[in-house]
N, C-alpha and C positions, 0 to 999 in steps of 0.2 A: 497666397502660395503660387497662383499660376503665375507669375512674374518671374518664379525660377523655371518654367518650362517653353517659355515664348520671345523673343527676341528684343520685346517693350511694347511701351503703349503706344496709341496714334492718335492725332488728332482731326483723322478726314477718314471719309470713305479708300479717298487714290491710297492716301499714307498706308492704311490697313492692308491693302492688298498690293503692293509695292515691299513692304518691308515685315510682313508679318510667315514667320518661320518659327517652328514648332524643335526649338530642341529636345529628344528622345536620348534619356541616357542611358544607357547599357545596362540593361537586367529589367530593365523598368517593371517594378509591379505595382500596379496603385492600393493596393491591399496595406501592402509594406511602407510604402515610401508615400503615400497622403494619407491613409486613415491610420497607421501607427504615429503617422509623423505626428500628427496633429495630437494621440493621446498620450506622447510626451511633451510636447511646444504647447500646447494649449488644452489640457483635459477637459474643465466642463465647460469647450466650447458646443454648443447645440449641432447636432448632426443629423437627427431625426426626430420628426414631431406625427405622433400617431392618432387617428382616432378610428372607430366605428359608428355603427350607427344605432350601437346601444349604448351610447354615452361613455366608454370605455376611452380612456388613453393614455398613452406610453410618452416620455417624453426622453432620448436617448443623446447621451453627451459621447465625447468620441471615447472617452476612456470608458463606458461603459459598450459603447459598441465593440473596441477592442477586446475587451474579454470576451466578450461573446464568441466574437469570431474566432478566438483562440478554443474554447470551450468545442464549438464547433469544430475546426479544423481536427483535432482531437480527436472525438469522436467520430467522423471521417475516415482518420488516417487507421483510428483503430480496426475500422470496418474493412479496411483493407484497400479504401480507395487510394490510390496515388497519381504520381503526374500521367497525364495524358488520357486519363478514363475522362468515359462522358455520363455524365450525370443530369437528369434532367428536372427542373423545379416547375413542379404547377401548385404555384403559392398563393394565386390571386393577388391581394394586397396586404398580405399578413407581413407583420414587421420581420420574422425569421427571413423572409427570402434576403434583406441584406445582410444578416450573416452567414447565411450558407453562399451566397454569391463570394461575398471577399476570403471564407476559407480554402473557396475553390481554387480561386487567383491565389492563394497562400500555398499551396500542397501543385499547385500545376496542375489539376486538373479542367476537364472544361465543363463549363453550366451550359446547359438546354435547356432555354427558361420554355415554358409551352403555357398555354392559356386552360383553364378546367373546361369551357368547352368541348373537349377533344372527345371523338367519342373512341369506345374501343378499337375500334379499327383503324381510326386515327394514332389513337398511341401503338397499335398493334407496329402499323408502318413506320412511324417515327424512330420505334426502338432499335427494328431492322435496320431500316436505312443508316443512326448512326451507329449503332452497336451501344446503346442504353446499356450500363453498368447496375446503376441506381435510378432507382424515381423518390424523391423526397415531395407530398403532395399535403394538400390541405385535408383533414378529416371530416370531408364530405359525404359520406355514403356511396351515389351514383359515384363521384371521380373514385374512389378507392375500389371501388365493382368493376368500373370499367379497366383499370389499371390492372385487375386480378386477372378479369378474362384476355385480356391482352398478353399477360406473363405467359397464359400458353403458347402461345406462339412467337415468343421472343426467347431467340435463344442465349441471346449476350444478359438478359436479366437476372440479378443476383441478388441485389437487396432492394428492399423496398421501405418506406419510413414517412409515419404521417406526422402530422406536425396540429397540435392543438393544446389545451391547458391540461395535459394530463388524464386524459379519456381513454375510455378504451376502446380497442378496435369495435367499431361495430358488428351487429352481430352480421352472421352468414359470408363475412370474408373470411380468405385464409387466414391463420394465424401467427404468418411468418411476418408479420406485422411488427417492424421496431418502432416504440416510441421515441421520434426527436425529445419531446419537454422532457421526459422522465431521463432519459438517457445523459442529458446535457448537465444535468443536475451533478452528474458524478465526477464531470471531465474536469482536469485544471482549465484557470483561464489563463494560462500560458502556455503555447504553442513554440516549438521550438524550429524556428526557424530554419529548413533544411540545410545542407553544404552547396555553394555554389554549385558545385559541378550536376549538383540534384534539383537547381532550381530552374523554372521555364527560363528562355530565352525568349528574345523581344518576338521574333518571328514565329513561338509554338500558337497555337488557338488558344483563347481562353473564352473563346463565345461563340456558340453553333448554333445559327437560329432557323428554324423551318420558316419560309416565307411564302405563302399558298397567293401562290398569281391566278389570273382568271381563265389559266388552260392549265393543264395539266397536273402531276403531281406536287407536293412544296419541295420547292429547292431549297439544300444545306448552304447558309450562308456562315462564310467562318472569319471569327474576327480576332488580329492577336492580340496580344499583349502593351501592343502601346496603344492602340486604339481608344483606350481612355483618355489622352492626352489630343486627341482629334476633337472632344468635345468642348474644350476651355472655349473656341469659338462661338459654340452653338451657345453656352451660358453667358461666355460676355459680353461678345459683341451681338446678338440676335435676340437672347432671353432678359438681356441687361440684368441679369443677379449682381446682386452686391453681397459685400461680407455683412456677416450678421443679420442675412435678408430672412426671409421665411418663402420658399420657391414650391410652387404646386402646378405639377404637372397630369392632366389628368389621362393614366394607362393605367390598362391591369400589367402586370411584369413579364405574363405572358410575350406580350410585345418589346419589340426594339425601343419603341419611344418611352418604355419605361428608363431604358441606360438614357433616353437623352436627355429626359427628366426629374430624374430622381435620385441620382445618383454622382453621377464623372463631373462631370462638367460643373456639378454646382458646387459641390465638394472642395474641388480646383481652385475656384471664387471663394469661397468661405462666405456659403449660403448654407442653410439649412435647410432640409428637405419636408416636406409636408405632406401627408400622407392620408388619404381618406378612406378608411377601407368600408366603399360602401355596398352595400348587397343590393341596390338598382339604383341606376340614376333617376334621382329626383330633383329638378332644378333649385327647390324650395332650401330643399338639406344642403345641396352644396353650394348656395347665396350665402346660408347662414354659418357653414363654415369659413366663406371667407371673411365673413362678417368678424368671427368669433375667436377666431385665431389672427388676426391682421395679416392676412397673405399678401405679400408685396410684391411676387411677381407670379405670372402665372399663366399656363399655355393649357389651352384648349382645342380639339377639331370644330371646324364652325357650327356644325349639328348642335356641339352644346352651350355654340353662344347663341347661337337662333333660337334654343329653349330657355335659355336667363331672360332673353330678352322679351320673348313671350309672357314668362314669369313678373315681371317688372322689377326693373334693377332701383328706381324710386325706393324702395320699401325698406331697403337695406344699409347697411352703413360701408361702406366700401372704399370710405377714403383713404384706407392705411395701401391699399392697391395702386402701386407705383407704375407698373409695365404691363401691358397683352400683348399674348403671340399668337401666332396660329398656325397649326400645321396639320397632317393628314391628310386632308383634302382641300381642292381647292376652295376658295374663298369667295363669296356673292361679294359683291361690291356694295348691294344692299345689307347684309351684316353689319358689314365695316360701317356706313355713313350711319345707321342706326345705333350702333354699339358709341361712337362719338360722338354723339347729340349725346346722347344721355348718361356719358360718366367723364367726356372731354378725351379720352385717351386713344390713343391710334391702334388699331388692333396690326401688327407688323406680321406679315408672310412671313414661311418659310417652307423651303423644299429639300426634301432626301429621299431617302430608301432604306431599306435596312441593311442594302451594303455599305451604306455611306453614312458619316457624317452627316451635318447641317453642308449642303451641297450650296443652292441658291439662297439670297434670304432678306431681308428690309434689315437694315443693317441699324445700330444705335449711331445719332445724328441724323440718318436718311428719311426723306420723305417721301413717304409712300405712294403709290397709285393704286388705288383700291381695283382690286381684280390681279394687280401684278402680284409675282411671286419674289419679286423684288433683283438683285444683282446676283453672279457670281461670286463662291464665300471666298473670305481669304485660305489660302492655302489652295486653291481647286483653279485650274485654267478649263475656264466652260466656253464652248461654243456652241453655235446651231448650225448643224451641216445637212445635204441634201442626202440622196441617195448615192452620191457618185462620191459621194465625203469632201464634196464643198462646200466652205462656208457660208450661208444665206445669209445675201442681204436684206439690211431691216425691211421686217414685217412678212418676210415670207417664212412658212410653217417648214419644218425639219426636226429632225431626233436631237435631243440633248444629249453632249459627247464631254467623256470629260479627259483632256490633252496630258500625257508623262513623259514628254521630252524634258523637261528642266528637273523637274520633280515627281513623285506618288505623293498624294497628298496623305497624309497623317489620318488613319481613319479609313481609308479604303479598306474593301474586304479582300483576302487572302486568295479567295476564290470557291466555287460551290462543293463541297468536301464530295468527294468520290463521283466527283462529273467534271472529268478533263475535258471534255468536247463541250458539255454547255457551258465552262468556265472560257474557250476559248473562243465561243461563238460572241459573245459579249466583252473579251475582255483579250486584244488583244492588237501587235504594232504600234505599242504605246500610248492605245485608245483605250476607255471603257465607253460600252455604246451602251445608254441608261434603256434603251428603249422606251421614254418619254418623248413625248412633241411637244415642241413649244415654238414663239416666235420672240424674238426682240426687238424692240424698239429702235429708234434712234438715238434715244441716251442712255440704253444699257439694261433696260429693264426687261423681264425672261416676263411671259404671258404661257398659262400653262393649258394645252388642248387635250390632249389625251395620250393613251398609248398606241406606239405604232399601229397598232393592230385596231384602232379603234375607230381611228379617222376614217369618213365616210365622203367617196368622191362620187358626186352629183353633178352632171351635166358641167363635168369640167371645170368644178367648183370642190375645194379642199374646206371639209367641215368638221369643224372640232365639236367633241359630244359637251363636254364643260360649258362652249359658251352658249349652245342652246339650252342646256338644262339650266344655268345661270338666270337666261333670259326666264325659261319658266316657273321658277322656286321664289321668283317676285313675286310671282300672280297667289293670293290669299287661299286659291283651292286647293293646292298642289304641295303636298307636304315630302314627299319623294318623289321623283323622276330617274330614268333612263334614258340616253338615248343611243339608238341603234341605226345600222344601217339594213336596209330590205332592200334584193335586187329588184332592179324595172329595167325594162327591154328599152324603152325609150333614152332616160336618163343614167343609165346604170346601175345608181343606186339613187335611192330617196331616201330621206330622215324621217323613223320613226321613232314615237315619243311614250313607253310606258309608264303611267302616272300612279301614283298613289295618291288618293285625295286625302285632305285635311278633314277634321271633325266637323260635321256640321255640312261638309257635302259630299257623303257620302252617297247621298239615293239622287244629286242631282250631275251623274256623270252622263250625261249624254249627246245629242248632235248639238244642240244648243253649246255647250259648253265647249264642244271640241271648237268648234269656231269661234271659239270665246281665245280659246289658250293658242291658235292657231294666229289671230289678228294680234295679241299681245306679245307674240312671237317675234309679227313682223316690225313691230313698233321698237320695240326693244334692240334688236339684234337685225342684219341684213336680210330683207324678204326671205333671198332664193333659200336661207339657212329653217325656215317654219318646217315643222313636223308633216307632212302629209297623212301622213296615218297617228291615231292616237290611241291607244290602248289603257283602260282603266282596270287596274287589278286591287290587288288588299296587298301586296307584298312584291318587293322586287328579290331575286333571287341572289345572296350571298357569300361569300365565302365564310368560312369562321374569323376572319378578324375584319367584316364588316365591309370590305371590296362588292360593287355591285360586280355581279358576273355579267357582264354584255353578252360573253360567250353566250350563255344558257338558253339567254332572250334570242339574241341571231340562230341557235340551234332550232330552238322553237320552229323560230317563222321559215327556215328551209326547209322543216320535217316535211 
């Protein structure tokens, strides 16, 4: 299918990004026009494949997903939702969140997907800030309490609706509680298609996502209507899905990399999506689902290939696993060489945001450099420019910028919904400034150091926190790290190192050992880059979707 939305195939890296153009057709809904298309053209082709981790699973063909969402949209429209209201899903990994997602994109309104995470006060602000219509949430207890005490002080809040096998509310919440299962039961599965002139346009929102950085409040990142057709990229050429694949992507929906994974893009392909809804990660449970299910392509943050491989990948049967990616954070180089001795397969980069698409990325065909984040994607003109907004030449450090003289790439965000000055602060003379740093190579390749704000200049020396922590996540002690900067009068600033130790050295964090991780520092990575201070704690401080806060750490040490 994605061959009617992209300009052809290629057969090089240059080809791809020389000739590859995303045509966007007027009205575009992917709701409409790929997951109806498909459950007339192809009904029981596989579209989603469910499990838990009580043995439980769903296996969904599109004409069964079609109805749903029709049933859904229904129910919806009956509640009074229509185009333009914001409704928000904290689904976790329950199979309902993709049909309340595409009934939204059906009726024009928009999804605020949020993570169960969130505490009260977190949804409290959420609501406000977009004006929450609806919250459709998983029947949690805690999430459904804190949703309650939040409704007090949201004044845009009108319906609420949990979503489980026909339970009832639990006890001690209000009782304005609608059941999604029971309510759904009643709806047709035929949804009637609004009148043009009622339907979104390519440029309304259909996606508003809170994106909590490591200062301040989360910024509304808002994404429209073609924005699913930005993803064909990230699944073909980066995720390498094939039609009839089995693709696992591991997010809760909460997140953006849930759309990157689970959903747009692989759909596009005619891959089916695979879905793990598991209540903690356990390396053991999700081996043996790939095992179990023959997952053939699959992307992970490196944290949970670092735990596979802990695990030992030996034990398992994994040869139906055709492709690895990796995205979220950056990538150890030791990961990758480890991950490839032991299954042969290249674990390929990738880099974005949640306003973007697949931004940078190891393309299919390309060969990687372990530690790189790989090229520039098609569709996107990226450089590395200085402060004066020149371009750096190779190997000097600068902000990743991405250029709209020719084109906007297919996929970029709309801008931060009711923040014109911080939308224009980043986003603006035909610039978006990613507020990333990175360097390039001499043949193209993006090297990722950190966020503006993170880089620590020492005695005239420009220090990325990635490649010290890099250097230190080798060493067998050190199972999380930080790195920060602390002012010196001498130097200006010097690199400090908060460490989490691994199991087993816990009680031996001390002088001995800082000079342990301090010489492995230098062996590794450029002396003047070693930690001079080392601080061992039980925990580094996070945001709720898992960002270390440096902020927190540098707050600390100026108190």
């Amino acid at each position: 299918m994605y061959r009617k939305y992209i300009s052809g195939d290629y057969g090089s890296y240059e080809e791809l990004m020389e000739k590859y153009r995303v045509n966007v057709p007027d009205n575009f809904n992917f709701a409409y026009d790929v997951v109806d298309w498909y459950a007339e053209n192809e009904p029981d082709k596989a579209a989603l494949v469910w499990c838990n981790d009580n043995e439980k699973e769903r296996r969904f063909s599109f004409r069964e997903l079609k109805e749903l969402t029709d049933k859904t949209a229904n129910f919806f429209s009956g509640l009074g939702i229509k185009k333009g209201d914001r409704v928000m899903l904290i689904l976790k990994r329950r199979f309902e969140f993709w049909y309340c997602l595409l009934a939204l994109h059906k009726i024009g309104a928009v999804a605020v997907p949020a993570t169960h995470l969130l505490t009260e006060k977190d949804i409290s602000y959420r609501n406000n800030a977009a004006g929450i219509k609806m919250i459709v949430a998983v029947a949690e207890e805690q999430v459904l309490k804190s949703i309650d005490g939040a409704a007090l002080e949201s004044e845009t809040l009108k319906l609420k609706v949990f979503v489980d096998s026909g339970c009832d509310v639990p006890g001690g919440l209000d009782s304005d509680w609608i059941d999604f299962t029971s309510a759904l039961e009643k709806e047709s599965g035929d949804f009637q298609k609004p009148a043009l002139d009622a339907l979104p346009v390519l440029d309304d929102t259909s996606l508003l996502y809170f994106t909590s950085g490591t200062t301040g409040y989360p910024k509304m990142v808002q994404h429209d209507f073609a924005y699913p057709l930005g993803h064909i990229a990230t699944a073909k050429y980066w995720q390498n899905v094939r039609n009839d694949g089995l693709h696992l992507t591991v997010a809760d929906t909460g997140w953006a990399k849930a759309v990157w994974g689970k959903i747009y893009g692989q759909w596009l392909c005619g891959s089916a999506v695979f879905v793990y809804d598991m209540d903690a990660f356990v390396p053991a449970n999700l081996l043996e689902k790939l095992e179990q299910f023959k997952v053939t392509t699959f992307c992970a943050p490196p944290t949970i290939y670092r735990f596979m491989l802990a695990e030992g990948l030996d034990k398992y049967d994994l040869s139906a696993l055709e492709y690895c990616v990796v995205a979220g954070e950056p990538l150890n180089p030791e990961v990758y060489n480890q991950f490839r001795v032991q299954t042969g397969i290249n674990l390929m980069e990738g880099y974005g945001q949640t306003e973007l698409t697949l931004a940078v990325g190891c393309f299919t065909g390309m060969e990687p450099k372990p530690g790189s984040m790989g090229k520039p994607a098609p569709g996107y003109d990226i450089a590395v420019v200085d402060q004066e907004g020149n371009k750096c030449a190779a190997g000097d450090v600068g902000q990743i910028v991405i250029f709209m003289d020719e084109f906007k790439p297919v996929g970029l965000f709309k801008g931060y919904y009711r923040d014109e000055e911080l939308t224009r602060s980043v986003y603006h003379d035909g610039i978006y400034y990613t507020g990333d740093t990175a360097w390039m190579d001499e043949d193209g390749f993006l090297w990722f150091v950190g966020r503006t704000d993170d880089v620590i200049k020492s005695s005239g020396y420009r220090i990325g926190p990635f490649e010290v922590e890099s250097a230190l996540i080798e060493h067998d002690a050190v199972l999380e790290c930080a790195i920060t900067a602390v002012p010196d009068d001498m130097r200006g600033q010097i690199v400090k190192a908060t460490v989490v130790l691994g199991a087993g050295w816990k009680d031996k964090g001390d002088g001995k050992l800082v000079k342990e991780l301090q010489e492995h520092v230098k062996k590794v990575t450029a002396p003047y880059k070693y930690p001079r201070i080392v601080e061992f704690v039980d925990e580094l401080p996070k945001t709720i979707s898992g960002k270390i806060r440096r902020v927190e750490i540098r707050d600390s040490d100026n108190s």
